[in-house]
N, C-alpha and C positions, 0 to 999 in steps of 0.2 A: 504494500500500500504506500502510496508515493502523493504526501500532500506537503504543504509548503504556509507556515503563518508570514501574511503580507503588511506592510504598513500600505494603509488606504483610507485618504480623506480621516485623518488624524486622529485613527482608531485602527487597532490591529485584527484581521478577518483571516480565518482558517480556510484556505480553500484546495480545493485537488480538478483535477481538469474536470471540464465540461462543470464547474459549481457558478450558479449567476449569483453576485451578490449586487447590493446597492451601498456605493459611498456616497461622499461631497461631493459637486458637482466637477469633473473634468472638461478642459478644454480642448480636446481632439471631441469632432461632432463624430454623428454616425458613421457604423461600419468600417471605422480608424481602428488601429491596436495601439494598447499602448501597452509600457513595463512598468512592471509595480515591484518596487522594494523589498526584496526579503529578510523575513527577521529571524525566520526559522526553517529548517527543512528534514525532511525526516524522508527518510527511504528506506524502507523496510525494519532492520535493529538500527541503521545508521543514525545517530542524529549530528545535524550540523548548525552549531550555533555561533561559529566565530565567523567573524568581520572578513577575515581573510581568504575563508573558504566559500563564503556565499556569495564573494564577488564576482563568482564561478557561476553563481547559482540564477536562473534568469524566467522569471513568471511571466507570461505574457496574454492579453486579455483584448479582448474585442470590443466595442463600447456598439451597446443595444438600441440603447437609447438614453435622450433626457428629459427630466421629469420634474416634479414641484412634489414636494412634501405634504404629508397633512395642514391643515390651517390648524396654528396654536395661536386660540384667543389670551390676550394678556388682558387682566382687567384688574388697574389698581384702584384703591379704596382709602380713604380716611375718614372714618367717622366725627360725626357732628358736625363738618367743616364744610359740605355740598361740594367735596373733592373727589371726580373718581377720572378714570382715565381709561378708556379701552384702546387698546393697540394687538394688530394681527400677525404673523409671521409666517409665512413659507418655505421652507428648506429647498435649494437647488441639487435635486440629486442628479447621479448617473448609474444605470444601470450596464452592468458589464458580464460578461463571461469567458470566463479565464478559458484560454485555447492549450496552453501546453507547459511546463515544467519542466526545464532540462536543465543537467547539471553539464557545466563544461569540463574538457581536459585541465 
């Protein structure tokens, strides 16, 4: 079993080929690849966690699409005072799927 923990959109995601995840939003649009960071790699008993040897190590992902987040309503409040404040927020995501994991010479 051959998967790989990635940094993506400033959260670490466990994935192995063909896994879609969703990070922050990337700037390659559709149908682009891009490479994503490895922080971890495991190949079967192997594990490989140094800096040196995963510079070898190369994740590569396909971007699906882009997308907006849930709506998160913010709604502040102070009592007695006739102070409230509603404010909305959107996440820009991107949905991707990792195409392949290889280790180099």
């Amino acid at each position: 079993m051959v998967y790989a923990v990635v940094r993506a959109g400033g959260r670490q995601e466990k994935v192995e080929v063909g896994s879609i995840i969703t990070v922050d939003r990337l700037a390659p649009s559709k149908d682009s690849t891009v490479n994503l960071t490895p922080v971890l790699y495991v190949d079967g008993d192997t594990i490989t966690h140094d800096q040196k040897a995963l510079e070898k190590v190369t994740v590569t992902a396909e971007v699906l699409e882009n997308l907006r987040g849930p709506k998160i309503t913010i709604h502040k409040f102070k009592n007695k005072t006739g102070y409230h404040k509603r404010q909305g927020h959107r996440s820009e995501l991107t949905r991707i799927k990792v195409t392949g994991i290889s280790r180099g010479k």
